[in-house]
C-alpha positions in Angstrom: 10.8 -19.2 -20.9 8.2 -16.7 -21.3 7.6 -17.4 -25.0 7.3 -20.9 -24.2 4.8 -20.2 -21.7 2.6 -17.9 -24.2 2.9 -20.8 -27.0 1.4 -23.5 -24.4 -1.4 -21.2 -23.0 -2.1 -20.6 -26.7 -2.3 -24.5 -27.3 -4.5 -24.9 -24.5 -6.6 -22.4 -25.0 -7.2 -23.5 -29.3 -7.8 -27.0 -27.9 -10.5 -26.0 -25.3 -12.2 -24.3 -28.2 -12.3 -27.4 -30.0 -13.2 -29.3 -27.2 -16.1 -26.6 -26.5 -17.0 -27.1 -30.3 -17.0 -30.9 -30.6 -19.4 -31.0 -27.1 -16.3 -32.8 -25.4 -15.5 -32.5 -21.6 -12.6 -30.6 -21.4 -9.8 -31.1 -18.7 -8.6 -27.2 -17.9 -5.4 -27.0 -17.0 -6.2 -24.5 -14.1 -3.0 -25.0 -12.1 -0.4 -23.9 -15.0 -2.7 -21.0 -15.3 -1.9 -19.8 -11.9 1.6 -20.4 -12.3 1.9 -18.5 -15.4 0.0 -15.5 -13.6 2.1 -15.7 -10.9 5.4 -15.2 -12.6 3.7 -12.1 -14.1 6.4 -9.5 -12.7 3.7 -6.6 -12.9 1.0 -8.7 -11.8 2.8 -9.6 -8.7 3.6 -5.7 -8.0 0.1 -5.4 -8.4 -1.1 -7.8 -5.5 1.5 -6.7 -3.2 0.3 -3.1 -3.9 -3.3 -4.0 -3.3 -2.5 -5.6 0.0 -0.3 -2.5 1.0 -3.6 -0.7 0.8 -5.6 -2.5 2.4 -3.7 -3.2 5.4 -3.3 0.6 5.8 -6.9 1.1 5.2 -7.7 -1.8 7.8 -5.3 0.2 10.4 -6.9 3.3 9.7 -9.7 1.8 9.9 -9.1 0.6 13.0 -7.7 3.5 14.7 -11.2 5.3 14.0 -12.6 3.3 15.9 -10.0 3.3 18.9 -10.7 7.0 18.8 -14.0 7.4 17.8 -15.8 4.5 19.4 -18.5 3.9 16.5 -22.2 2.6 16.8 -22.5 -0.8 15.1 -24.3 1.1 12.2 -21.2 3.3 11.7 -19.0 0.5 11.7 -21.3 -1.3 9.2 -21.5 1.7 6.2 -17.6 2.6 6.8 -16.7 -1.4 6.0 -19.2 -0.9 3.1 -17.5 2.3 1.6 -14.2 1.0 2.0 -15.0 -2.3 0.5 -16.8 -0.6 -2.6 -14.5 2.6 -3.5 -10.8 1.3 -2.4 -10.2 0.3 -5.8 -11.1 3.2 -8.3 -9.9 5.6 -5.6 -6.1 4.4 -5.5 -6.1 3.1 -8.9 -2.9 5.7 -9.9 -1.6 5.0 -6.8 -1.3 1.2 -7.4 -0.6 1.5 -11.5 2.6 3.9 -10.3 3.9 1.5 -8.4 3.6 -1.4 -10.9 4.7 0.8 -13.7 7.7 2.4 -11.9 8.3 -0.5 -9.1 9.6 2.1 -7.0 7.7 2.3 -3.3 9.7 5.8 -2.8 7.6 7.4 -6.0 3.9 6.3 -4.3 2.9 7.3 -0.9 0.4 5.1 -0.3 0.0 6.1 3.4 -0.4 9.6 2.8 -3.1 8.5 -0.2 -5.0 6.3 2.1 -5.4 8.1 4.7 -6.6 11.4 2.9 -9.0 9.0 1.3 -10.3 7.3 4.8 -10.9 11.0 6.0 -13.1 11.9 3.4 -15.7 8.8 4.1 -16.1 9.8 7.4 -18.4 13.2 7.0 -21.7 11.7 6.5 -20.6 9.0 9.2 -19.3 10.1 12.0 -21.2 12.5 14.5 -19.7 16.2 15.3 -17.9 15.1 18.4 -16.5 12.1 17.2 -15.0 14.4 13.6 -13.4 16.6 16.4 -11.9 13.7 18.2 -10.6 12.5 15.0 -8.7 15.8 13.5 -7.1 16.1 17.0 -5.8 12.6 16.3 -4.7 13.6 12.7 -3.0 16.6 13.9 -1.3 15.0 16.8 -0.4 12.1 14.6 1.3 14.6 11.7 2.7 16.5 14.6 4.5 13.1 16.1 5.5 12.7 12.7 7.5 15.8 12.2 9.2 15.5 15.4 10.5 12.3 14.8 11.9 12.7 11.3 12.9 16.4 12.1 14.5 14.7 15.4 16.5 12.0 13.5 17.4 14.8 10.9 19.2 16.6 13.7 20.8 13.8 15.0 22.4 13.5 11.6 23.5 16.8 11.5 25.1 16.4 15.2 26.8 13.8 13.7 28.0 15.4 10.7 28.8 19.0 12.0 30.2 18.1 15.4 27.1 20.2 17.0 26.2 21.5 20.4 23.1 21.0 22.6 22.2 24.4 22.2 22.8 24.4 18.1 20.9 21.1 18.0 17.6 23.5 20.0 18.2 26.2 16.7 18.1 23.6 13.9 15.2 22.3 14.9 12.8 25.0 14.2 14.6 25.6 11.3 13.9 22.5 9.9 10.6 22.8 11.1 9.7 25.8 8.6 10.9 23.3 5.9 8.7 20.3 6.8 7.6 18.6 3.6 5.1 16.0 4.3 6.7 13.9 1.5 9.8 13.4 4.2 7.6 10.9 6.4 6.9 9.1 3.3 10.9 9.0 2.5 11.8 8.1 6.0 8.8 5.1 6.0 10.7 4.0 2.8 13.8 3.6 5.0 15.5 7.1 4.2 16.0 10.9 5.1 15.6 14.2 3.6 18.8 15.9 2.6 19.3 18.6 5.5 21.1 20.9 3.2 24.5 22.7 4.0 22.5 25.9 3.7 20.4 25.6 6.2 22.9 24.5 8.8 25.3 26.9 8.0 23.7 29.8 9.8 24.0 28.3 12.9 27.5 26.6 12.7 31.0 27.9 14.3 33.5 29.0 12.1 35.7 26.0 12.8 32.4 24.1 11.9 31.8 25.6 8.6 35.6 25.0 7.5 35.0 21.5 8.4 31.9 21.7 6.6 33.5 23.1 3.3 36.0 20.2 3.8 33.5 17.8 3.4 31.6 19.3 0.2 31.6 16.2 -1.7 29.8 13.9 1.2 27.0 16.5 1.7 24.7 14.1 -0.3 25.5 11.8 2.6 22.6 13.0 4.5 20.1 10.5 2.6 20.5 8.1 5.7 18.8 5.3 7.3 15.1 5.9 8.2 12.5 4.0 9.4 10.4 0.5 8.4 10.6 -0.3 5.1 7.2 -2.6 5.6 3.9 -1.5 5.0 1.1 -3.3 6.8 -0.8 -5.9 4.4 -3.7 -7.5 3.9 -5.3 -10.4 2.2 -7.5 -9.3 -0.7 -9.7 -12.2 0.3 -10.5 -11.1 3.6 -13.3 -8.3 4.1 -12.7 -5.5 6.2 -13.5 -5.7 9.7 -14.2 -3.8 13.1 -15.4 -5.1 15.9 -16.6 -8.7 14.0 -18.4 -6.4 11.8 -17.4 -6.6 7.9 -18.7 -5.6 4.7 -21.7 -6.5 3.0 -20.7 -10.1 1.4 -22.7 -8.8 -1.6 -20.3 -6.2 -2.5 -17.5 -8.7 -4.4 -14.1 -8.7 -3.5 -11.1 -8.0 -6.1 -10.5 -10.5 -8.5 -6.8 -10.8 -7.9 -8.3 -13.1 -4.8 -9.1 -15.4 -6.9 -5.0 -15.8 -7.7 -3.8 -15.8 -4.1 -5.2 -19.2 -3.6 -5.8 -20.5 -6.9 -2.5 -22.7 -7.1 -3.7 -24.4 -3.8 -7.4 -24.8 -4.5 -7.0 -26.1 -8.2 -7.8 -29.5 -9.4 -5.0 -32.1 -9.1 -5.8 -34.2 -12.5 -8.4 -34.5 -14.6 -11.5 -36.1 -12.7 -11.7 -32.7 -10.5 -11.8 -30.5 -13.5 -15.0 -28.1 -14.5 -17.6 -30.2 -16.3 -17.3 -28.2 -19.5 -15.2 -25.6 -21.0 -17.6 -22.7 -20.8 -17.8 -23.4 -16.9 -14.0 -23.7 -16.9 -13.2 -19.9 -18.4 -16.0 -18.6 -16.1 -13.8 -19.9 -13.2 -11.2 -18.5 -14.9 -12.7 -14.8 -15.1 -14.0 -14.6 -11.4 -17.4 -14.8 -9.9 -19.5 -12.1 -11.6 -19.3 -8.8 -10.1 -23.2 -8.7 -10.4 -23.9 -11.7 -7.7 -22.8 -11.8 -4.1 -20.2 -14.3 -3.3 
């Protein structure tokens, strides 16, 4: 199927030339274009990875401004920055995901959000900066205590434990916060709360149930939290308080795709007047000219 594809998009694109070359009108095919790139497995992983990251940059975005209550101006060069450097600055993230197609090998919340923080210096004022690392450190403390919290629960489950054992994991667990674990519990899993740390605080009774057990250990790599990630058009700008970015700065040109299928001509009369005009349309408005 996908060899068949390649052969007609080569046949269209040999008889455009020749159409180009003869002076003819040429009737582009734009719809089976779109089709084709959206069968593209990597291309889709793509898209859905660009709109990942910019729903969590709108949210972030968004909680800035809950916090931080920003001046129209402030609004106006954080859209700006966000709009202009989104791209180049999570371009691993997003190519690790396409490449691997594994969500659980990209944390693209803890990526965005280190990214977001470092616009904000020349923006924000010196109160507001301090509003907003108390918010970050309350937020990464709310973290911990949920997964550390679910964590425990597991281990209740497992080990048979008391109140008062559940109180002495905790800290323990604590010491050994990773800040990959919120990413794996956002993916929908959990840490492994090894044997060894629980051991210490366990009954005997406990432990020999424990050792019994051995080979389910790896059992602790449980249920976790939302497997969604917040998402966002590529076509749509960012946007606080009906502020968004410059329209000058252009927009990705995977846009063009989302809506390409619908907006395409349905037959012949509605097609570009020439062929050079069609492979512009084809390549995206030019990066150089505001939209």
């Amino acid at each position: 199927m996908n060899r068949s594809r390649f052969i007609v998009a080569t046949l269209l694109t040999l008889s455009l030339s020749h159409a180009a070359l003869l002076g003819q009108v040429a009737a582009v095919p734009i719809r089976a274009i779109a089709v084709n790139a959206a069968n593209d497995p990597q291309l889709d992983r793509e898209h859905n990875a660009k709109r990942w990251v910019r729903g969590l940059i709108q949210n972030e975005l968004t909680t800035i401004q809950a916090v931080c209550s920003l001046s129209p101006e402030q609004i106006q060069k954080l859209v700006d920055i966000a709009e202009v450097q989104w791209r180049s600055k999570l371009l691993t993230a997003i190519r690790s995901y396409v490449e691997s197609n594994n969500r659980n090998n990209v944390d693209f919340e803890q990526r965005v959000e280190k990214l977001v923080n470092s616009w904000l210096d020349p923006i924000l004022t010196t109160e507001q900066r301090a509003k907003w690392d108390d918010e970050v450190s309350s937020r990464l403390e709310f973290r911990r205590r949920v997964v550390v919290g679910k964590m425990v629960m597991e281990s209740e489950k497992r080990h048979g434990l008391t109140s008062q054992q559940m109180k002495e994991l905790e800290p323990i667990l604590i010491d050994r916060w990773r800040d990959s674990w919120w990413a794996m519990y956002r993916s929908g899993s959990l840490p492994e709360t090894k044997y060894s740390w629980v051991s210490a605080i366990l009954s005997e009774a406990q432990q020999t149930n424990g050792n019994e057990r051995a080979a389910n250990r790896n059992e602790h790599y449980t249920s976790g939290g939302s497997h969604e990630l917040p998402s966002r058009p590529l076509s749509e700008r960012f946007e606080l308080n009906g502020i968004t970015s410059a329209k000058i700065i252009p927009l990705d040109k995977l846009k063009e795709q989302e809506n390409r299928a619908d907006d395409a001509p349905a037959d012949a009369d509605q097609a570009p007047a020439n062929a050079d005009q069609a492979l512009d349309d084809k390549d995206g408005p030019n990066p150089a000219e505001p939209e």
